[in-house]
ROMI-879763 format. One record per residue (C-alpha): residue in one letter; x, y, z. Coordinates in steps of 0.05 Angstrom, whole numbers, plus 32768, in hexadecimal, padded with zeros to 4 digits. Each point is the difference from the previous one (the first is absolute). Layout:
BEGIN
AXYZ ...
END
This chain:
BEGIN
X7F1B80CB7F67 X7FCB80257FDE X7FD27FCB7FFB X7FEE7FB78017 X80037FE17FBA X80277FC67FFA X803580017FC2 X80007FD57FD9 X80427FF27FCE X7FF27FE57FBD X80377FD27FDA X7FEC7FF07FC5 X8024801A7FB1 X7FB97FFF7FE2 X7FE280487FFE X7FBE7FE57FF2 X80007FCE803F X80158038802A X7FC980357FEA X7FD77FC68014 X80227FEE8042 X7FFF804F8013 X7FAF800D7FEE X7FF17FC58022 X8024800F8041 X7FF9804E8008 X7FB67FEF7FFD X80047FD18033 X802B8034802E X80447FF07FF4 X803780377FEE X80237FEE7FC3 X802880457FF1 X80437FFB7FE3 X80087FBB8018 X80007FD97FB2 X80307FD97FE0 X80107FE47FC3 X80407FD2801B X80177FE78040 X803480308009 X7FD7803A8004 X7FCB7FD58021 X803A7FF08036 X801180488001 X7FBD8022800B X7FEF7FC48034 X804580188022 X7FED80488002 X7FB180018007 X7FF47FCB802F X7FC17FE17FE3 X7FD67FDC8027 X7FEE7FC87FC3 X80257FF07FC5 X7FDA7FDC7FBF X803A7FDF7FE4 X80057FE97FAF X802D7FC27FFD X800C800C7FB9 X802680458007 X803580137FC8 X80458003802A X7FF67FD08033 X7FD27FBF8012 X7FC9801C8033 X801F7FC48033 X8043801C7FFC X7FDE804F8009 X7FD57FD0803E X80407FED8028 X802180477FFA X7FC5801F8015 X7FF37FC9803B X8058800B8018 X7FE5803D8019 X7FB380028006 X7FBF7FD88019 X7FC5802F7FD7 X7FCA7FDE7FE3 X80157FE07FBD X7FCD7FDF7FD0 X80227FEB7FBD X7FE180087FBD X80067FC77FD0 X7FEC7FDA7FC5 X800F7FC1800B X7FD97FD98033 X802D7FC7800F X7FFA7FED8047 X80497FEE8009 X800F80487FF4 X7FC480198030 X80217FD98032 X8043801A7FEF X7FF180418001 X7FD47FFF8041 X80387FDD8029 X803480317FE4 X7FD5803E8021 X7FC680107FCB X7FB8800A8034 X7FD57FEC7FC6 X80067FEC7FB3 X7FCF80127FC9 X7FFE7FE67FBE X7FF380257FC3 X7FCB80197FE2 X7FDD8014804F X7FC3802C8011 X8017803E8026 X7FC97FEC8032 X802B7FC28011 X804880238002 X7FE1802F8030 X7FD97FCB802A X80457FDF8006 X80258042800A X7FD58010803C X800A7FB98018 X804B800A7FFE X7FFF80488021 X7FD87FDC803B X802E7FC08008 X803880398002 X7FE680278032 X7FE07FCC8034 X804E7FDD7FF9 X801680418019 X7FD7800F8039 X7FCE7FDC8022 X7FDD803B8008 X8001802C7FC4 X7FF0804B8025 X804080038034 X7FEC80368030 X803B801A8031 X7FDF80378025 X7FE280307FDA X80297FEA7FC9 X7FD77FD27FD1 X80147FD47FBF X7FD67FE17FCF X80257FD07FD9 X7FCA7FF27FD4 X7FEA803E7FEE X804180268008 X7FE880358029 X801F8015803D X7FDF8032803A X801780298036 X7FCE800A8039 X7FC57FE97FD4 X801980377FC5 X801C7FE87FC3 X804780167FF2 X80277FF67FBC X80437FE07FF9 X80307FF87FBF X800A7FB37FE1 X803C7FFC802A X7FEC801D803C X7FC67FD27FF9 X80277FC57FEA X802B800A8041 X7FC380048032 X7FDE7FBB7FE1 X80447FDB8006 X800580188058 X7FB57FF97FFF X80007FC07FE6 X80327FF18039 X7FE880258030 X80227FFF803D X80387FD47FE5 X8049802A7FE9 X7FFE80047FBC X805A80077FF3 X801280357FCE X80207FD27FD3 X7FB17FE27FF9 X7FE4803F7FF5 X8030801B7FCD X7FF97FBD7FD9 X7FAE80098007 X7FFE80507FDB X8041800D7FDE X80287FE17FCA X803D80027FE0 X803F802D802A X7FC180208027 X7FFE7FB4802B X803B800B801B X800280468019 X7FD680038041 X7FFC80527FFB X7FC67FFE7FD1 X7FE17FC88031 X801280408039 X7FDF80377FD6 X7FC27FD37FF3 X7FF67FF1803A X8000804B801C X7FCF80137FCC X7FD57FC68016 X800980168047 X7FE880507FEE X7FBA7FDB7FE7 X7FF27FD38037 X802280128046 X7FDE8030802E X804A8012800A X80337FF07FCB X804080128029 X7FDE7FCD8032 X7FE07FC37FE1 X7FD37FD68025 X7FDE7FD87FB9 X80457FEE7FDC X80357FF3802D X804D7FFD7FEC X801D7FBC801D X804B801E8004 X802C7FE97FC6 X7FD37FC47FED X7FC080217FE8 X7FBC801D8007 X7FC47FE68024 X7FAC800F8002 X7FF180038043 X7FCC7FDB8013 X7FFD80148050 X7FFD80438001 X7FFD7FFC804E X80537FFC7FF8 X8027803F8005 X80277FF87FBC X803180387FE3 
END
């Protein structure tokens, strides 16, 4: 990664909103870059391929309802969703909310309240994952919060996926994450079910973090079933 940002995927077929949306949350920190749309299939797409960490969500989107774009996205995803809508009938709140939505806000909003309740939902993500949100595993550290990750106290930058793959084992540290899990967690599409890329990733990941690649002590290969953070480093692994 080459920063800590956060990014953020707006869904929403009004321009103006989302000149709006963008201002509002690259000021506040987030990354928006290349990660609009104007409909939910490239909304689905770019959340498919970009791995945001939010998505602002427009019910009213031009090819398909924003619940129906809600229960694709949730088949295959828990990120922080708050849905955009006009109508403030709490039947639908409700609806929406049970079917996977974080938060709802009703239009018109103040940016200062979308963002209050985008933090909100970032923080109720992150505290569900881990108890703790730094995971340290010898010198290996993990801020899920921030997104940053350091190697003996020095700061070390990974790619979204290489990223995306070290918060999924850190966030079960210790535990075997299966490759089947892992693939369905980064890749979509053919990609989930061809555990070679999962391979390659996870020798690049290896090069960045291991003292010794060829023998890794941090992520651990549990023999046909999957991949593991290692969380007592006082165990000879190979």
């Amino acid at each position: 990664m080459s920063n800590s940002r956060n990014l953020v995927l707006l869904i929403d077929d009004e321009p103006k909103i989302r000149r709006f949306l963008r201002a509002g949350f690259e000021i506040h920190g987030f990354s928006v870059a290349e990660a609009e749309a104007e409909n939910a299939a490239e909304g689905l797409k770019i959340a498919t391929f970009n791995a945001p960490d939010l998505v602002i969500l427009d019910l009213a989107l031009p090819d398909l309802h924003g619940s129906e774009t809600l229960e694709r996205l949730r088949s295959w995803s828990n990120v922080p969703v708050i849905v955009l809508s006009v109508e403030a009938d709490e039947a639908e709140k409700v609806r929406l909310l049970q079917a996977g939505a974080d938060d709802y806000v009703v239009k018109p909003f103040g940016m200062a309240e979308l963002l209050a309740r985008s933090d909100a939902a970032l923080r109720r993500y992150f505290k569900s994952a881990t108890e703790n949100p730094v995971v340290v595993v010898g010198p290996l550290s993990v801020d899920l919060v921030s997104r940053t990750v350091e190697l003996n106290t020095a700061r070390i930058k990974l790619t979204r996926k290489e990223y995306r793959l070290l918060h999924v084992l850190a966030t079960h540290v210790g535990l075997v994450v299966t490759h089947d899990q892992l693939l369905k967690e980064i890749w979509t599409g053919n990609q989930r079910d061809n555990i070679q890329y999962l391979r390659i990733l996870v020798r690049k990941l290896r090069q960045k973090i291991e003292t010794d690649p060829n023998q890794p002590r941090l992520l651990v290969t549990e023999s046909g079933v999957g991949y593991r953070l290692e969380n007592r480093l006082e165990t000879e692994v190979n």
